[in-house]
DOTOR-327846 format. One record per residue (C-alpha): x, y, z; residue number from 1. Coordinates in steps of 0.5 Angstrom, whole numbers, plus 2048, in hexadecimal, padded with zeros to 3 digits. Each point is the difference from the previous one (the first is absolute). Layout:
BEGIN
{pavex {X; Y; Z}; NUM}
...
END
This chain:
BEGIN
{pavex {80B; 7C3; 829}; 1}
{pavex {806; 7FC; 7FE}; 2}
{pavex {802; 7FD; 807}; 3}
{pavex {7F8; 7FF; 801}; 4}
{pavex {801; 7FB; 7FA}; 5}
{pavex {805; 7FD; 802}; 6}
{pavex {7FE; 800; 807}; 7}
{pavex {7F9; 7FC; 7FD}; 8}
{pavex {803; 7FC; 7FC}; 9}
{pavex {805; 7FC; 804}; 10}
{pavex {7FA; 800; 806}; 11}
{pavex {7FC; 7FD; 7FC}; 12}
{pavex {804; 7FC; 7FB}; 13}
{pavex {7FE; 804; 7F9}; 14}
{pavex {803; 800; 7FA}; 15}
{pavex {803; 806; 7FE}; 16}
{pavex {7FF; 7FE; 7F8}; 17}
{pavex {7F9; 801; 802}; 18}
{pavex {7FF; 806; 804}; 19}
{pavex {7FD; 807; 7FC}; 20}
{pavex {7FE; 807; 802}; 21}
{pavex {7FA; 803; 7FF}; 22}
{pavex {7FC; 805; 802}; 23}
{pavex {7FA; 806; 7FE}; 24}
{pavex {801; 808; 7FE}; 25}
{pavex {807; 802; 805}; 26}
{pavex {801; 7F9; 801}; 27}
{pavex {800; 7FF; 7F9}; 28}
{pavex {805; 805; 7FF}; 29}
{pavex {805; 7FC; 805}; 30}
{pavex {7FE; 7F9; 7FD}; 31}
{pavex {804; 804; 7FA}; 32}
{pavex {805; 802; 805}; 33}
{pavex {802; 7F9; 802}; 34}
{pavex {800; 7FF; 7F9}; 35}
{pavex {805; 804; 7FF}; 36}
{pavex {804; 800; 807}; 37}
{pavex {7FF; 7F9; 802}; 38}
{pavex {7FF; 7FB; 7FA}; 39}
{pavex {805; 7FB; 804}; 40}
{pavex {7FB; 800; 806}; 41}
{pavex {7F9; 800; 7FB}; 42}
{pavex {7FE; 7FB; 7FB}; 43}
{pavex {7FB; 805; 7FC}; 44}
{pavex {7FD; 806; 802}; 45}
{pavex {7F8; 801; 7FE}; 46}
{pavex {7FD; 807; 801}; 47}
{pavex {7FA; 802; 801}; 48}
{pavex {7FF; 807; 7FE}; 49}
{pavex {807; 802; 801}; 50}
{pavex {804; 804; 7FC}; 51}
{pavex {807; 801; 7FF}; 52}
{pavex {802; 807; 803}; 53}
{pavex {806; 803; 7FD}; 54}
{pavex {805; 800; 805}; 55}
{pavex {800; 7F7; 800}; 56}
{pavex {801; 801; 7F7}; 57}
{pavex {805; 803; 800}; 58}
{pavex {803; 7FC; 805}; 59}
{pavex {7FE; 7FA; 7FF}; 60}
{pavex {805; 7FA; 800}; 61}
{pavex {7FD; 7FA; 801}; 62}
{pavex {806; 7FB; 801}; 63}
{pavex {7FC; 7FB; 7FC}; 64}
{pavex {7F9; 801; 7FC}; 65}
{pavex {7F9; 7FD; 804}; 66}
{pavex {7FA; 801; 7FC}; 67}
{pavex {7FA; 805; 802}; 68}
{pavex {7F9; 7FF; 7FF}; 69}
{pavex {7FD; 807; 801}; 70}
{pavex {7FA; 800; 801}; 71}
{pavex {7FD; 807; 7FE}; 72}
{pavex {7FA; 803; 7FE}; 73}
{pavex {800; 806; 7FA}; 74}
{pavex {7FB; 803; 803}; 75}
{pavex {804; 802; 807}; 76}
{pavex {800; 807; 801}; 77}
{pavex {806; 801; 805}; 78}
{pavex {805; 7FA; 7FE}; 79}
{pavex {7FE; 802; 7F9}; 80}
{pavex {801; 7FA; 7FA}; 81}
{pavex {805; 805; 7FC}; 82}
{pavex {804; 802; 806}; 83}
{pavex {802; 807; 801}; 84}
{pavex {806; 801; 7FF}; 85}
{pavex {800; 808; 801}; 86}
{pavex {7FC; 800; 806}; 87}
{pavex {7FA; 803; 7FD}; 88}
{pavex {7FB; 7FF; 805}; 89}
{pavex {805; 803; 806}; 90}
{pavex {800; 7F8; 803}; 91}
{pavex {807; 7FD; 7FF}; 92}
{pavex {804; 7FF; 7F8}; 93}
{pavex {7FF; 7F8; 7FE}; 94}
{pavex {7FF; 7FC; 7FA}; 95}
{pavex {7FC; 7F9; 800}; 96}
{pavex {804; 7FB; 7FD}; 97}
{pavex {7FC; 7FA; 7FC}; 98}
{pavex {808; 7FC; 800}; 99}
{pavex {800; 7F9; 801}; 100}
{pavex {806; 800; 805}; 101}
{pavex {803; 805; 804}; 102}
{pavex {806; 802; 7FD}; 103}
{pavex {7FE; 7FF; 7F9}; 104}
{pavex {7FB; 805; 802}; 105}
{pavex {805; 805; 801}; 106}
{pavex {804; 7FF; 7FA}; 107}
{pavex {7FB; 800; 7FA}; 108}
{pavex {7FF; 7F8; 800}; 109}
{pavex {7FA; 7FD; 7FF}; 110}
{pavex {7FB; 806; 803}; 111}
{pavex {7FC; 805; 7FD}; 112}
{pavex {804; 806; 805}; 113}
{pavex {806; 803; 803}; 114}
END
């Protein structure tokens, strides 16, 4: 992904200050990846239904905060609002972060979870 970036950016001329990730349910779980892994290739990152899953909290070391506007409804039965971090439901261990930043989100700062 990140030499697809960079790849796009040189072609096209675009500003690395103004380049995002998003995407929908898994795609939204990598946003939180990028977040976590890529954070001086992506400006923000915004969700959409997607969650942070267990493994990508516990190694969360973004080189620097970026925002994160998750959008996620309470409602949503599979990526459930409260997370599940004891696997109840047999899919996968994760938590829904309401964190500002990625990084912050991992350390308790300016979130709701972690």
């Amino acid at each position: 992904i990140e030499a697809l970036v960079v790849k796009m950016q040189t072609a096209y001329e675009l500003d690395p200050k103004n380049t995002f990730a998003t995407g929908m349910s898994n795609g939204g779980d990598m946003s939180y990846l990028l977040a976590c892994t890529k954070s001086a290739v992506f400006s923000a990152v915004a969700p959409v239904a997607g969650v942070m899953m267990k493994t990508t909290l516990d190694t969360c070391e973004p080189k620097r905060n970026i925002p994160i506007f998750e959008i996620h409804g309470t409602k949503d039965e599979i990526s459930r609002f409260a997370g599940d971090l004891n696997n109840d439901d047999g899919t996968a261990r994760f938590r829904w972060t309401s964190g500002l930043t990625a990084g912050a989100a991992c350390r308790g700062a300016r979130t709701r979870s972690c």
